[in-house]
C-alpha positions, -999 to 999 in steps of 0.1 A, spaced: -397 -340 397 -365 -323 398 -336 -332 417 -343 -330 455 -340 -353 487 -361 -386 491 -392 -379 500 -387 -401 531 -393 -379 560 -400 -345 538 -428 -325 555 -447 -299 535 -425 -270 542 -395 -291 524 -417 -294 489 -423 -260 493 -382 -253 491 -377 -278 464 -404 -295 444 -404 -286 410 -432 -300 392 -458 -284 368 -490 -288 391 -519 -272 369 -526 -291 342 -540 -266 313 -567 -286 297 -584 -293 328 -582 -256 337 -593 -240 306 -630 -269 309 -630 -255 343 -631 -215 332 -649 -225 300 -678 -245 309 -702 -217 313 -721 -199 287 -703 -167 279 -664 -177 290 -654 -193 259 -620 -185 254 -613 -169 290 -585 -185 295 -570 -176 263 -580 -140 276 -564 -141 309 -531 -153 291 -531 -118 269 -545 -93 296 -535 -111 330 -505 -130 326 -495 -136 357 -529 -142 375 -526 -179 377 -491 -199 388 -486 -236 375 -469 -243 410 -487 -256 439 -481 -244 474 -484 -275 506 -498 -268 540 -501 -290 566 -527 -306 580 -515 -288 616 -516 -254 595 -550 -262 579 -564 -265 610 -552 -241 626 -564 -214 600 -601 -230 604 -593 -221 642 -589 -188 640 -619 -185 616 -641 -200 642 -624 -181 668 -627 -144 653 -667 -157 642 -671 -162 680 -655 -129 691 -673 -110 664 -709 -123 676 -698 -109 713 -722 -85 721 -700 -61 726 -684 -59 694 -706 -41 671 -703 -13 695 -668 -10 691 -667 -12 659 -692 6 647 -687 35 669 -654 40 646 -672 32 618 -690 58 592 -728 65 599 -737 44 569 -723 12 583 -750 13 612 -781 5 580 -786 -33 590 -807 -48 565 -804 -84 579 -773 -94 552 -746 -113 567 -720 -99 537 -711 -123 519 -676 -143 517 -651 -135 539 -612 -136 530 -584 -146 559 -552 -140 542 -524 -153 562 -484 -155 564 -468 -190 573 -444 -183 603 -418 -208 617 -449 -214 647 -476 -215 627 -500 -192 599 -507 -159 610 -535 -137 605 -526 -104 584 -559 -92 576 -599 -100 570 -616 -88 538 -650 -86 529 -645 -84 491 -622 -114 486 -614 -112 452 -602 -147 434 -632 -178 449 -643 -188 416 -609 -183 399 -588 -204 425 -617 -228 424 -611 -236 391 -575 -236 393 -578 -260 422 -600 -283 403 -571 -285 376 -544 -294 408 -521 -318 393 -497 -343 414 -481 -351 389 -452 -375 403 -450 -404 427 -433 -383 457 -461 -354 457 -488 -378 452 -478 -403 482 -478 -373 508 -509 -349 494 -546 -354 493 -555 -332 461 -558 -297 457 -586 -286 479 -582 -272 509 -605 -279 533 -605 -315 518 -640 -319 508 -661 -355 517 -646 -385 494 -613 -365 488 -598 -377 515 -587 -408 495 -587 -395 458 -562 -378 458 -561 -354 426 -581 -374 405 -605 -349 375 -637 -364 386 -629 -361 427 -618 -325 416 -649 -315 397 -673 -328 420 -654 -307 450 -654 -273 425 -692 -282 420 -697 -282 458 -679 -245 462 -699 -234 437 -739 -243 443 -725 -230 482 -714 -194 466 -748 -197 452 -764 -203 482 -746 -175 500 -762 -149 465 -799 -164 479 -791 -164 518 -783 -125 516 -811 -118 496 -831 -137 520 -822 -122 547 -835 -88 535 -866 -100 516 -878 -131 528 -892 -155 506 -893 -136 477 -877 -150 443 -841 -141 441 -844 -130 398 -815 -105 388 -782 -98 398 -761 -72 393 -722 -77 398 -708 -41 402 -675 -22 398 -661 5 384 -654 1 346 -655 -35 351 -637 -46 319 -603 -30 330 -607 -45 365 -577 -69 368 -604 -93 380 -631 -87 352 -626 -130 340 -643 -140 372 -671 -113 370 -675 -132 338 -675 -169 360 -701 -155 386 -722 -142 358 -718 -177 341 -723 -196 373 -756 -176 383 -772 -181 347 -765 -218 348 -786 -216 383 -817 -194 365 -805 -160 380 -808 -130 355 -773 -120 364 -758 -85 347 -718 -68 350 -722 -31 360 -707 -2 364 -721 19 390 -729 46 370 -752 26 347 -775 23 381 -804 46 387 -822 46 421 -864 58 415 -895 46 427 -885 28 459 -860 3 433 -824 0 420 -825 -3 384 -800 -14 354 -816 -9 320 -847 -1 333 -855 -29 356 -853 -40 389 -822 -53 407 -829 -79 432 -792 -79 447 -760 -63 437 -729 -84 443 -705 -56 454 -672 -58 443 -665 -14 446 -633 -9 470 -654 28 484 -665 7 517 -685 36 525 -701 45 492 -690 79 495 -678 80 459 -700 109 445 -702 79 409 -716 60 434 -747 82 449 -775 62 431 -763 30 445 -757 48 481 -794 64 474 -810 32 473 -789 11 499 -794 31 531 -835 27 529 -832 -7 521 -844 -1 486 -813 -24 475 -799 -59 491 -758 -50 491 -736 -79 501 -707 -70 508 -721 -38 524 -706 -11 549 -716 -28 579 -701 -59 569 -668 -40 560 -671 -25 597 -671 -55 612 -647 -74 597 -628 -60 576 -614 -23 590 -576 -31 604 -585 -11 633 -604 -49 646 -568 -62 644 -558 -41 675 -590 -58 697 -581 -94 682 -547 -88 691 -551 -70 724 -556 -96 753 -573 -69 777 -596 -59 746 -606 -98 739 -612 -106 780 -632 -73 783 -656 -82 754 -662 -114 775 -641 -140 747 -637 -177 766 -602 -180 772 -594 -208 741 -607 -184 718 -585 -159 734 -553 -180 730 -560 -188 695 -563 -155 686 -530 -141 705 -512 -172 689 -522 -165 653 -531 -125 650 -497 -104 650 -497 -77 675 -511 -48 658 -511 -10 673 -531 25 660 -508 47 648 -502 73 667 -490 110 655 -481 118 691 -452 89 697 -437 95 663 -401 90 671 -408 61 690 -426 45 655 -400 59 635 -369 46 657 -392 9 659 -399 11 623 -385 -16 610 -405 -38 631 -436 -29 619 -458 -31 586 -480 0 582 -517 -3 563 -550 19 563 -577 12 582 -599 6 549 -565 0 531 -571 -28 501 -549 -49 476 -517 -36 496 -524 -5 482 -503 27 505 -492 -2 526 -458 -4 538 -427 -22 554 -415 0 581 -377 -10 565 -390 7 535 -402 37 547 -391 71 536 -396 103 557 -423 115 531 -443 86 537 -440 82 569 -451 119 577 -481 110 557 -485 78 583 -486 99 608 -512 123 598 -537 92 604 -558 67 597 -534 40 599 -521 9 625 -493 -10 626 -488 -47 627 -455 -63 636 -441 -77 610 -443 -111 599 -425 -119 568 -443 -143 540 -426 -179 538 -419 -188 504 -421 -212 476 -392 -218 455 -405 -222 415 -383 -227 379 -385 -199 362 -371 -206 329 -344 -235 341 -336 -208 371 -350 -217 406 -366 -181 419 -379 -180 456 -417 -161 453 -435 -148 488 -466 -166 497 -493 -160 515 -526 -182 521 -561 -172 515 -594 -190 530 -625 -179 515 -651 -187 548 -688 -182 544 -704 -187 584 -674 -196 598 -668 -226 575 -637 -224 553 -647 -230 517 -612 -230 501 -578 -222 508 -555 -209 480 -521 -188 477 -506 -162 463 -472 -160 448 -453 -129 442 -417 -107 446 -419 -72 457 -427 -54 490 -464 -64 489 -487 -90 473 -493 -79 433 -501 -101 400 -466 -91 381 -450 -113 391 -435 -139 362 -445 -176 376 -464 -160 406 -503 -152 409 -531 -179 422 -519 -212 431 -533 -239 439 -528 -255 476 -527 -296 483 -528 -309 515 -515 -333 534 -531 -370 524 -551 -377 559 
């Protein structure tokens, strides 16, 4: 531990300013990402193509801002199963995300921004990249000196059963990793379930485009791993190597069972994309995460309504749902080409996205903004949501202490948070360039 006050009296946000220590440790990572068959020498991999995907600092939360994140989980689940809401958001929504095929979609991603009163809600994805990855980073969450140790309860967030008391310890860690794991299984065989009963879940396919040069191909290579370890024929696609024919989705000539969707074309309009598109919309392929799903959740255009506190009372949302929601979701607006000098003279206010914007790509601090861009803003398809700058989480980079942005992801299947990691970076939005930013592991308050 580096020099810093006693940790008498330090909360969270105070390690956040000024611990120091290494909290990954390497060997523990590297069984983590290695134990499957076919990811021998991943992480050796990730250090040559993806240096800066993992961070050996760990980022503290509270056990007030823990909770509160599960809150507004639960609370946007509740609103979201309002009968109402479909309507709404489907009526927005392309024709394709009205094909209901009984799949939930998958694992859900709440990314959030620590504010002074609490986390804030920034956005909802339905193709959360990073569960398997932070997983195993988490399960090589290191406190690694006496002050971090006698205020944090390991480096899972939710704190899974037992952890409570174990702090960081290997075995408490693998155990908790083991538990995330057979449940992302259990989601794979849920969604198939839902569209096909009883029937055998056999072959997966995990599909992008040109997965090897996806940034995130390593944990393509852990879900294959982890499905294989669990008897599922589990392949890595690219959607062109799909052919739709005789009522069945098929990779190298045989049936597909499920695809694990990982494409960022929400809509599959893509034309690369048609035999997969061909074969979802009459059910002739179980999809998770699908259109619908992306609908629902995921478009920023729900951020207005769970922001709106007219919107959320009309729907018919109980009234501690409602204040959850106004309390964590920033106020978030449609833009609107018509009152363009009034979003231009408010601009730096405001952060600009697309409504099926991804990855922070053509999203954009109002301070930032050039009159190019925001022309293009105001041609459409795109809302704004007040700004609410990350916190941050000072690292040494090199004997020099750097202050990297944070913000908090919680991977939630059904409502229930699985895992809560961060993500470190400098720039105008989140990205994996960042020297000593990327993944990191969160620990939690010891209960």
């Amino acid at each position: 531990m580096s020099a810093g006050p006693g940790h008498e009296g330090v909360d969270l946000a105070d390690l956040n300013r000024w611990c120091r220590c290494v909290a990954v440790d390497p060997s523990r990572l590297r069984s983590a990402l290695e134990e499957g068959a076919g990811t021998a020498g991943l992480l050796a991999s990730i250090h040559e193509h993806q240096p800066h995907l993992f961070s050996d600092a760990a980022v503290f939360v509270s056990r007030e801002q823990a909770a509160h994140m599960r809150d507004v989980v639960a609370a946007v689940e509740r609103v979201v199963a309002l009968p109402g809401w479909a309507e709404i958001a489907l009526a927005r929504a392309p024709a394709i995300a009205r094909v209901d095929l009984g799949p939930r979609g998958g694992f859900l991603g709440y990314d959030f921004h620590v504010a002074d009163d609490g986390p804030k809600l920034i956005e909802i994805n339905t193709n959360p990249g990073g569960l398997l990855l932070a997983t195993a980073l988490a399960a090589a969450g290191l406190a690694c000196c006496e002050e971090v140790a006698s205020l944090v309860g390991g480096a899972f967030v939710p704190a899974w059963p037992g952890m409570e008391h174990e702090g960081t310890s290997s075995e408490t860690a693998r155990l908790a990793a083991r538990a995330i794991e057979r449940d992302v299984v259990g989601m794979f065989r849920a969604e198939h379930r839902a569209a096909r009963g009883d029937r055998p879940l056999a072959r997966v396919a995990i599909v992008d485009d040109d997965p090897p040069r996806q940034y995130l191909h390593p944990e393509f290579l852990l879900y294959r791993a982890l499905l294989r370890a669990e008897g599922i024929e589990a392949e890595i696609a690219d959607p062109g190597e799909l052919v739709h024919e005789q009522g069945e989705l098929r990779l190298g000539g045989r049936a597909v069972d499920l695809v694990y969707n990982r494409l960022t074309d929400f809509d599959l309009s893509d034309p690369s994309h048609a035999a997969l598109r061909a074969a979802y919309e009459p059910g002739h392929a179980v999809l998770t995460p699908h259109p619908r799903a992306h609908a629902l959740w995921a478009d920023k255009r729900n951020l207005v309504v769970l922001s709106d506190e007219s919107a959320l009372r009309e729907l018919g949302a109980d009234e501690a749902t409602i204040a959850t929601l106004l309390r964590a979701v920033p106020p978030t607006r449609e833009v609107d080409s018509a009152d363009g000098a009034r979003w231009w003279s408010e601009r730096k206010r405001w952060f600009f996205k697309p409504f099926a914007g991804f990855g922070s790509r053509a999203a954009y601090r109002g301070d930032k903004l050039t009159r190019g861009v925001f022309e293009s803003i105001l041609a459409g398809g795109y809302v704004a949501q007040q700004l609410v700058p990350p916190s941050e989480r000072t690292i040494d980079r090199g004997g020099e202490l750097v202050p990297l942005k944070l913000d908090l992801r919680n991977w939630a299947w059904e409502g229930r948070v699985e895992l809560v990691a961060a993500r470190l970076w400098q720039g105008q939005t989140t990205n994996f360039r960042t020297p000593g930013g990327g993944f990191a592991p969160v620990f939690g308050e010891r209960g």
